[in-house]
Short mmCIF file of the C-alpha atoms (twelve columns), coordinates in Angstrom:
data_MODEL
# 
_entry.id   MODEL 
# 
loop_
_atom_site.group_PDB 
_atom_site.id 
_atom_site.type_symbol 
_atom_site.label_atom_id 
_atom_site.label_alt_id 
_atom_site.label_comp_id 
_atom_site.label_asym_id 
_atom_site.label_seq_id 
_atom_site.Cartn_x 
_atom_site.Cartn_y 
_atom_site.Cartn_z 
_atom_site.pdbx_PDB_model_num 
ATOM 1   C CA . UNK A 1   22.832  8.846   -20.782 1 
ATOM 2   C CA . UNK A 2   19.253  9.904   -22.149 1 
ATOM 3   C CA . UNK A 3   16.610  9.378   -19.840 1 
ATOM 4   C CA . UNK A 4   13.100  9.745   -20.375 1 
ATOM 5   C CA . UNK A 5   10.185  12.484  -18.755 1 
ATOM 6   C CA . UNK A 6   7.624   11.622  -16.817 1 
ATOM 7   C CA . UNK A 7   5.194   11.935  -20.027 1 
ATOM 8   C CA . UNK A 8   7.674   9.784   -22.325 1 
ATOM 9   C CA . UNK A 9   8.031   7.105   -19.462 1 
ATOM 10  C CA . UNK A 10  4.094   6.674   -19.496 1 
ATOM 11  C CA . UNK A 11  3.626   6.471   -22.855 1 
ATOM 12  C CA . UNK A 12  6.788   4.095   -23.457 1 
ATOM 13  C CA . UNK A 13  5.008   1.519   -19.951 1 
ATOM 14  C CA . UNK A 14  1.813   2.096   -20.229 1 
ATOM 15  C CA . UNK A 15  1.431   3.314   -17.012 1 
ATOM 16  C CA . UNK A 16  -0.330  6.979   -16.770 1 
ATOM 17  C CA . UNK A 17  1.489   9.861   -15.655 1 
ATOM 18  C CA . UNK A 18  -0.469  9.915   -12.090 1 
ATOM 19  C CA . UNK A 19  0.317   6.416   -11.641 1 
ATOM 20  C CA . UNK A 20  4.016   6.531   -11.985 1 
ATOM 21  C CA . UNK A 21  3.811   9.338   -8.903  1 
ATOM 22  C CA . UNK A 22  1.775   7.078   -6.871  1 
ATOM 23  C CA . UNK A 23  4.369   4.200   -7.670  1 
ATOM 24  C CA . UNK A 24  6.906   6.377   -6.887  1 
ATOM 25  C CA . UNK A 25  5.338   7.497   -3.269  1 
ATOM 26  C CA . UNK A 26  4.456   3.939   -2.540  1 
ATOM 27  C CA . UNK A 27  8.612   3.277   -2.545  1 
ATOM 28  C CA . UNK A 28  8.217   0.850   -5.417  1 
ATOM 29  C CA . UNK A 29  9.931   2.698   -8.301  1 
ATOM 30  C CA . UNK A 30  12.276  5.768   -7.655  1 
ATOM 31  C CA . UNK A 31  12.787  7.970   -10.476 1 
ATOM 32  C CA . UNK A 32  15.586  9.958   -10.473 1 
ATOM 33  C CA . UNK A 33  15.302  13.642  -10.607 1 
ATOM 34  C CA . UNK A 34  16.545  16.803  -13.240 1 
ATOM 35  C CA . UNK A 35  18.449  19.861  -11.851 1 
ATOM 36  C CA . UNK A 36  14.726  21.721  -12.269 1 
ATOM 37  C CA . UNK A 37  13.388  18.647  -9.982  1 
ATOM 38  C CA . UNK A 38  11.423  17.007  -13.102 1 
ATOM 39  C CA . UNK A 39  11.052  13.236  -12.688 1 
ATOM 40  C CA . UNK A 40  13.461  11.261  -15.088 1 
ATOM 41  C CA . UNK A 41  13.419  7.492   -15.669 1 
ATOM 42  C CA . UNK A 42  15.881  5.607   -17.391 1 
ATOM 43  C CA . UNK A 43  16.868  1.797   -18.318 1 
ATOM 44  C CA . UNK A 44  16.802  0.927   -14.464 1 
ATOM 45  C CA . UNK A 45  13.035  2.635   -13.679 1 
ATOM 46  C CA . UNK A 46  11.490  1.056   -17.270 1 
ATOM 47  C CA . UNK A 47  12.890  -2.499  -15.852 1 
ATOM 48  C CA . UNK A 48  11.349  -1.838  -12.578 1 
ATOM 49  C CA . UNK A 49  7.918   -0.612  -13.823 1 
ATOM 50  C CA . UNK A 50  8.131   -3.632  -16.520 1 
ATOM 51  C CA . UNK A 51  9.036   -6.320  -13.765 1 
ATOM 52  C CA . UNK A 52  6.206   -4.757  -11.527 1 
ATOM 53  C CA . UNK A 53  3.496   -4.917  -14.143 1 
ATOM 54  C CA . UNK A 54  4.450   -8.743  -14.819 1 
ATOM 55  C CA . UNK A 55  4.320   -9.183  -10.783 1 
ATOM 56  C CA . UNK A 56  0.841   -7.884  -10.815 1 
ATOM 57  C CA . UNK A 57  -0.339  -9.609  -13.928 1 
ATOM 58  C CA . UNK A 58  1.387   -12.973 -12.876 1 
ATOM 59  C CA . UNK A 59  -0.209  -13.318 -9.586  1 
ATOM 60  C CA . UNK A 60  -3.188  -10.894 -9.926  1 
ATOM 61  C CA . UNK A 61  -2.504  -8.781  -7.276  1 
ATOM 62  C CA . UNK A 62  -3.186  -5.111  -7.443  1 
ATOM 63  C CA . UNK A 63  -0.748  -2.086  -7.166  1 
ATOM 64  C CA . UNK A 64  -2.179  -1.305  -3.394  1 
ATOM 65  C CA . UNK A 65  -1.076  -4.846  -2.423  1 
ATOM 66  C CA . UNK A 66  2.364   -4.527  -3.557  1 
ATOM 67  C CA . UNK A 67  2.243   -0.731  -2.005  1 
ATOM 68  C CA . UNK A 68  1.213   -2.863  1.640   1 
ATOM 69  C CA . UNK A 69  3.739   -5.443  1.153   1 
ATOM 70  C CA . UNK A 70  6.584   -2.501  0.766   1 
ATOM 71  C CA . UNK A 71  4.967   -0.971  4.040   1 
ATOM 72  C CA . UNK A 72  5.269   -4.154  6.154   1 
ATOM 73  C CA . UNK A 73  9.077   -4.365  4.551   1 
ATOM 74  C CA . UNK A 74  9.851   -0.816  6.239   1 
ATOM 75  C CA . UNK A 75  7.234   -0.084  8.706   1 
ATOM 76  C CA . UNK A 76  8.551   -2.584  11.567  1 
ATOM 77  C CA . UNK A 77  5.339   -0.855  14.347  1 
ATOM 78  C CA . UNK A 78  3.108   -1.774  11.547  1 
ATOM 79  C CA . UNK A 79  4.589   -5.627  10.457  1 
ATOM 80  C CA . UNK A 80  4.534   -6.465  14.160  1 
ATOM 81  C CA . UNK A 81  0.889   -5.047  14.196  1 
ATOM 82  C CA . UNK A 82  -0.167  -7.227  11.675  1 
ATOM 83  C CA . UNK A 83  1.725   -10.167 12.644  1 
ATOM 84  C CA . UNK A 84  0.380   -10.118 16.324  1 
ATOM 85  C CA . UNK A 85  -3.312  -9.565  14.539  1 
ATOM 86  C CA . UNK A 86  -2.690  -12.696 12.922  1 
ATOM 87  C CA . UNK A 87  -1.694  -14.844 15.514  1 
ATOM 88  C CA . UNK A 88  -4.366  -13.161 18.614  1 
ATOM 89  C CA . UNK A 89  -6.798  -15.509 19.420  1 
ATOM 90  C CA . UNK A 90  -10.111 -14.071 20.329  1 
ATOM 91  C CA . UNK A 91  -10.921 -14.123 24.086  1 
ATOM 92  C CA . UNK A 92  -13.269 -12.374 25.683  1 
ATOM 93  C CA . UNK A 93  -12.725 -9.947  28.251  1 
ATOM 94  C CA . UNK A 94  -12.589 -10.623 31.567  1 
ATOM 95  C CA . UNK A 95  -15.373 -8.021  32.832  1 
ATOM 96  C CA . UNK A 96  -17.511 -8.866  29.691  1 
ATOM 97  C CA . UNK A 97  -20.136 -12.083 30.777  1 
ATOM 98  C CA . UNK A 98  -20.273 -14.733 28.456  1 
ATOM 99  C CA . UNK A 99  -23.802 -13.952 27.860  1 
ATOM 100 C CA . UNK A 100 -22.868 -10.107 26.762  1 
ATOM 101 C CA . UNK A 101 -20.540 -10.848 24.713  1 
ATOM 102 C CA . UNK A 102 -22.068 -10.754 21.451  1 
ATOM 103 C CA . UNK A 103 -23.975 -7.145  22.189  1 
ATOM 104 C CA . UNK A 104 -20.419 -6.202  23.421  1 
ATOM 105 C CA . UNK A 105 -18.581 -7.131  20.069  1 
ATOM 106 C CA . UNK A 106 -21.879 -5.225  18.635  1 
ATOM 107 C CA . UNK A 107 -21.292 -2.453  20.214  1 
ATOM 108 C CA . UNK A 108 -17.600 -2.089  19.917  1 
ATOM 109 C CA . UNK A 109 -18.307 -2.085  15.987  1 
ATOM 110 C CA . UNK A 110 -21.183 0.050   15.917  1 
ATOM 111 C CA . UNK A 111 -18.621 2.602   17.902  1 
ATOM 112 C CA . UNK A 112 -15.924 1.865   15.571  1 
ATOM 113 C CA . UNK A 113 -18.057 2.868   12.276  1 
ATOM 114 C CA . UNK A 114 -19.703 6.155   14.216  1 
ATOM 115 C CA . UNK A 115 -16.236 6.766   14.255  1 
ATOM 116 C CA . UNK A 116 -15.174 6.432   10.966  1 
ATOM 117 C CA . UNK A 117 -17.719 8.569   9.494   1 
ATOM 118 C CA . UNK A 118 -17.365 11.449  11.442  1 
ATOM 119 C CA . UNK A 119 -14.152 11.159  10.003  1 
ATOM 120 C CA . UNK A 120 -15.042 11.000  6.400   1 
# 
């Protein structure tokens, strides 16, 4: 069966060399692999990269968001994360008066971000 490199499956899809290893560590495309370990894609991986390319032009949805969707298909902690995120009602906390509430939510973001860039 001839199968194609890395190099020879981008230019053949279209897709750059980087982007079919990022494909391939989301879990959406899994090239097979040479005794050496070289990536090698035949008929099965071009269909796969074609189909996914038509998904993303079709409904204009970018590569992350099909990356996500394959996440909440095998991360089960992070699906029920998400789903209980999108069915929590807000309600403030019981210690918090009504009155605070807004500086409290304030807060809790302005803590958040400090956060994140000390992080970055």
């Amino acid at each position: 069966m001839n199968l194609l490199t890395i190099q020879e499956a981008a230019e053949t899809t279209g897709w750059s060399p980087r982007m079919l290893r990022y494909i391939e560590q989301a879990g959406l495309v899994a090239a097979g692999r040479s005794e050496s370990g070289y990536r090698l894609y035949g008929p099965e991986q071009l269909q796969r990269l074609r189909t996914l390319r038509e998904l993303l032009n079709d409904y204009g949805i970018s590569l992350t968001e099909v990356g996500f969707a394959q996440r909440l298909r095998t991360d089960a902690e992070l699906a029920a994360a998400v789903q209980n995120w999108f069915t929590a009602e807000p309600a403030r906390p019981a210690e918090v008066l009504p009155s605070d509430w807004l500086a409290y939510e304030q807060n809790k973001h302005q803590n958040l971000l400090e956060g994140l860039a000390a992080t970055s």
